[in-house]
C-alpha positions in Angstrom: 3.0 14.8 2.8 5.3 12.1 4.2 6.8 9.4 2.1 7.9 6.0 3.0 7.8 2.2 2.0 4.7 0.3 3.9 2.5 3.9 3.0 4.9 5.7 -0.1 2.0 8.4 0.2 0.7 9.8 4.0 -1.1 13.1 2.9 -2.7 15.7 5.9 -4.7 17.8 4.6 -6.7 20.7 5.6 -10.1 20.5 8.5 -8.3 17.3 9.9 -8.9 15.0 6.5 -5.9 12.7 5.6 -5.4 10.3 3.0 -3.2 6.7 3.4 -1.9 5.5 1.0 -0.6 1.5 1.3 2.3 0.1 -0.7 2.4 -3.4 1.2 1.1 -4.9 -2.4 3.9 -3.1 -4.1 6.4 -4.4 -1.0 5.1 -7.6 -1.6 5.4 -7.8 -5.4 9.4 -7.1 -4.7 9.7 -9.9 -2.4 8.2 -12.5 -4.7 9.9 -11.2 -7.2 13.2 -11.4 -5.4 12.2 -15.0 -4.4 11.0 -15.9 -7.5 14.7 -15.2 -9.2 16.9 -16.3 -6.4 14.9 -20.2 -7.7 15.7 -19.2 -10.6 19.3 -19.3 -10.5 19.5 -22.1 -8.3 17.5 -24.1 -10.9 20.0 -23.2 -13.7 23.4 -22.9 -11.8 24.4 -26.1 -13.3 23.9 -25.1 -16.6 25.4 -22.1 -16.6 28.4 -21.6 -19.4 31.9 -21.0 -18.4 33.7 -17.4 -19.0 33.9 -16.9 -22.8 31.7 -19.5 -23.9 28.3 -18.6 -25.9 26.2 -21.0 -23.9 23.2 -23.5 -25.1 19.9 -23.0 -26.5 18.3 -24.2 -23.5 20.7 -21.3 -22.3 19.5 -18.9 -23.6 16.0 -19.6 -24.0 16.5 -19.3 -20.1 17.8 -15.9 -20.5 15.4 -14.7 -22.5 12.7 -15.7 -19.7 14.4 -14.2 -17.6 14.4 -10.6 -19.8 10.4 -11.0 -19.8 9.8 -11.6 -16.1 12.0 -9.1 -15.3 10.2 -6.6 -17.3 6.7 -7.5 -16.2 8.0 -7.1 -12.9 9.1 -3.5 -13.6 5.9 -2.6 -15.5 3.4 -3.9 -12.6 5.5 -1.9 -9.9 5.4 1.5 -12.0 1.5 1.4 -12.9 1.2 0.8 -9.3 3.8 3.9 -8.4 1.5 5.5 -11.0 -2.1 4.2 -9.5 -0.4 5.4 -5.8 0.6 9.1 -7.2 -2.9 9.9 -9.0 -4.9 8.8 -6.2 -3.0 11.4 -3.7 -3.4 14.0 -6.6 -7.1 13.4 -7.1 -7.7 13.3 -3.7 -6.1 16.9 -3.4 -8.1 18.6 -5.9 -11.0 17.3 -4.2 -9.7 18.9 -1.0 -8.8 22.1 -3.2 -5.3 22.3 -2.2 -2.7 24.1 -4.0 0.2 23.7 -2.4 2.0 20.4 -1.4 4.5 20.3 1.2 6.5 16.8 0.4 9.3 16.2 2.8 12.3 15.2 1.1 13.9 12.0 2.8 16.8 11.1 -0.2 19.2 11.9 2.8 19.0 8.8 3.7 20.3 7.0 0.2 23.9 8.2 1.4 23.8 6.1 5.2 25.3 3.0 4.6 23.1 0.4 6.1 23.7 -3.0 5.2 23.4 -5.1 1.7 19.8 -6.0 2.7 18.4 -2.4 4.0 20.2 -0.7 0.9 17.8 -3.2 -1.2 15.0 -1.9 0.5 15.7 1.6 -0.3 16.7 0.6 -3.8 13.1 -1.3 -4.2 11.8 2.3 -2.6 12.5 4.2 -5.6 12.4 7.6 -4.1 13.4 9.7 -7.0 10.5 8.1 -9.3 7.8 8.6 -6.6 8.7 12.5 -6.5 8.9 12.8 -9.9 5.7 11.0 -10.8 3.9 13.2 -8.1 5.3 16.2 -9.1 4.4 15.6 -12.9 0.6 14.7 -12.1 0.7 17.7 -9.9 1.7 20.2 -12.0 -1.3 19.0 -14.8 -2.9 19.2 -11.8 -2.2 23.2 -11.4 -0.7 21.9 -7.5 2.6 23.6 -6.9 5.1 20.7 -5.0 7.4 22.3 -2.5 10.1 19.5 -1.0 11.0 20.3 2.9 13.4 19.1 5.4 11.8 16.3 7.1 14.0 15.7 9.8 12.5 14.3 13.1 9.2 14.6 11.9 8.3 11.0 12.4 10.4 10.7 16.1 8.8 14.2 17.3 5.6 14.4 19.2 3.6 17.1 17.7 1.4 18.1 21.2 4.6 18.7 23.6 7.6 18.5 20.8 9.8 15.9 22.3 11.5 13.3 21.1 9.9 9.8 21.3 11.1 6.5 20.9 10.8 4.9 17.7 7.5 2.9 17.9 7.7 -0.8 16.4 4.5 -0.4 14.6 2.9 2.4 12.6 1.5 3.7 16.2 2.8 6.6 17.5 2.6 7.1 21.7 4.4 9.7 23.3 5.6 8.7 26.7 5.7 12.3 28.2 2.1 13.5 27.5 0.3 9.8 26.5 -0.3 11.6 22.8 -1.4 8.6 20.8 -1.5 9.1 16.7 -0.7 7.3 13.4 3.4 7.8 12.6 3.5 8.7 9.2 -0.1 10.6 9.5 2.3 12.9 12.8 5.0 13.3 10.6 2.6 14.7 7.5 1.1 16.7 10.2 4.4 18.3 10.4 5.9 18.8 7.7 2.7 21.0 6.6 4.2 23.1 9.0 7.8 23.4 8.0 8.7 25.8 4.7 11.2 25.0 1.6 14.0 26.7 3.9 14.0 24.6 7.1 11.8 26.6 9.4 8.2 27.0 10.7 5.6 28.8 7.9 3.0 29.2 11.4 3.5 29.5 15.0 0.6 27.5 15.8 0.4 23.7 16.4 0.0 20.9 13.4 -3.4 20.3 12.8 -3.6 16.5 13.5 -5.7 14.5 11.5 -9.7 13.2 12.4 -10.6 11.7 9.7 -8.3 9.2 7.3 -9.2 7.8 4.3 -7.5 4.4 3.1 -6.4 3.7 0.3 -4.2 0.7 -1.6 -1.9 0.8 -4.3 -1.2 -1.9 -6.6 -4.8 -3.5 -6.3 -3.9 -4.9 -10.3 -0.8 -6.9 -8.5 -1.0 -10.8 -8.3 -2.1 -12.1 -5.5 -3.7 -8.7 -4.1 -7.0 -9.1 -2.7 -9.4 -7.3 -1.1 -8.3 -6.4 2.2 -9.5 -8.0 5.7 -10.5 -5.0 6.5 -12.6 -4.0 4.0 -16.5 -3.9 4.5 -17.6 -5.7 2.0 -16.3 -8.9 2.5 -18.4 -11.6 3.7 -18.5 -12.3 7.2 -15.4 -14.5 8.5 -16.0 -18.4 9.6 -16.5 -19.5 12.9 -14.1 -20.3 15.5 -12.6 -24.1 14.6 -14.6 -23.9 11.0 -12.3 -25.0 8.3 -13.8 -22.2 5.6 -17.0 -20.3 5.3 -20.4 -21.6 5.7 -22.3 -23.0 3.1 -25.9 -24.5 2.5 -26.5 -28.1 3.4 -26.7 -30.3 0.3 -30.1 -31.4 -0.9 -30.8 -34.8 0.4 -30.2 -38.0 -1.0 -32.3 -39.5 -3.6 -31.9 -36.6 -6.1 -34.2 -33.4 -6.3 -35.3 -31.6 -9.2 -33.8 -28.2 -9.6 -36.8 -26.9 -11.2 -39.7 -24.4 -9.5 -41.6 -26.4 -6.9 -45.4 -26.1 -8.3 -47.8 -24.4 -5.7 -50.5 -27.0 -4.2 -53.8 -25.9 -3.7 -55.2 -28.3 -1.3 -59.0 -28.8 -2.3 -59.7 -31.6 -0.2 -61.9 -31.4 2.5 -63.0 -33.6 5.5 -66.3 -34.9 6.5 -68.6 -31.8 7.9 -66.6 -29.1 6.7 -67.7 -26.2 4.5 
């Protein structure tokens, strides 16, 4: 398993099944929320009370909207850490797996990085998404075993050298044209690594043929079906400005009740 923001759940299982998990709802509810404050305190800066002093009602009433968005906040993103963690879990005791090798990338919380890229790993929450999965796992009867995950996602699995860091979630290896999803590769091999650094088989990773999708945070404000999914209607055509619909009913108004069949008895001259 391979964890990380845009998917916090990349699970490859066993006879080439794999399971994605997408965080971009969870992503998103941070950036709103983020934007939503920063107006916030714009709004208010001019009403805000000196050092020492106790500050207005308005003040405070403020405040205390502040406290209760803030919470919300935190409370949407953990059901949806939650929502992420039981849907890898189920999906593992469906697979009947029993053992889960979870690479372990808190190395990275000690590189500074910048203000903005230490918010991101902040928002990440690494430590609650381990501890989440390893709870449900362990009700679960799964054992959890955290691994070294270095080079995993920068590693072609097929000829083991290092590749470029893609821009997307596309993986392509530039010495032997091996073409696969990132966090899916890196999944692929850490199922190969053990708890103390090395290799548990000599063989290759088994890469992943079939992926199932999945989205966390679907209860999130704003979060849709995707445009991928199936069972949305079909999109509008080119130039359309929205989706087809029936022509009105003419002018002149037109009873909404069931049309009457008409028998037509009449007959003309000579016939039967």
């Amino acid at each position: 398993m391979d964890l990380g923001i845009i998917h916090p759940y990349a699970v490859a299982g066993p006879d080439g099944e794999a399971l994605l998990v997408s965080g971009r709802a969870i992503r998103a509810e941070h950036r709103m929320h983020l934007a939503d404050t920063k107006a916030r305190r714009r709004a208010v800066a001019r009403r805000a009370p000196k050092a020492g002093e106790k500050g207005s009602r308005r003040w405070r009433q403020y405040r205390r909207r502040a406290r209760l968005v803030e919470g919300r906040h935190r409370r949407r993103v953990r059901q949806a850490q939650h929502d992420a963690a039981a849907t890898v879990i189920s999906w593992a005791v469906r697979q009947r797996v029993g053992v889960l090798h979870v690479g372990d990338p808190r190395g990275v919380l000690d590189l500074p990085a910048g203000r903005r890229h230490n918010l991101r790993l902040r928002q990440w929450q690494i430590g609650r998404l381990l501890q989440v999965l390893t709870d449900k796992a362990t009700l679960a009867g799964i054992t959890v075993r955290l691994v070294n995950e270095r080079g995993t996602s920068s590693t072609c699995p097929t000829c083991h050298r290092r590749v470029p860091k893609p821009r997307g979630r596309t993986l392509s290896c530039p010495h032997c044209a091996f073409s696969g999803h990132r966090d899916l590769v890196a999944a692929a091999s850490i199922a190969t690594r053990s708890p103390g650094g090395g290799s548990t088989t000599p063989t290759a990773a088994v890469l992943p043929e079939v992926v199932t999708h999945r989205r966390a945070g679907r209860h999130l404000p704003g979060a849709g079906r995707s445009r991928r999914d199936p069972r949305r209607p079909p999109r509008a055509a080119r130039g359309s400005v929205g989706p087809r619909r029936p022509a009105p009913p003419p002018s002149g108004g037109e009873s909404l009740a069931q049309q009457a069949r008409i028998h037509n008895t009449h007959r003309k001259p000579g016939e039967r």
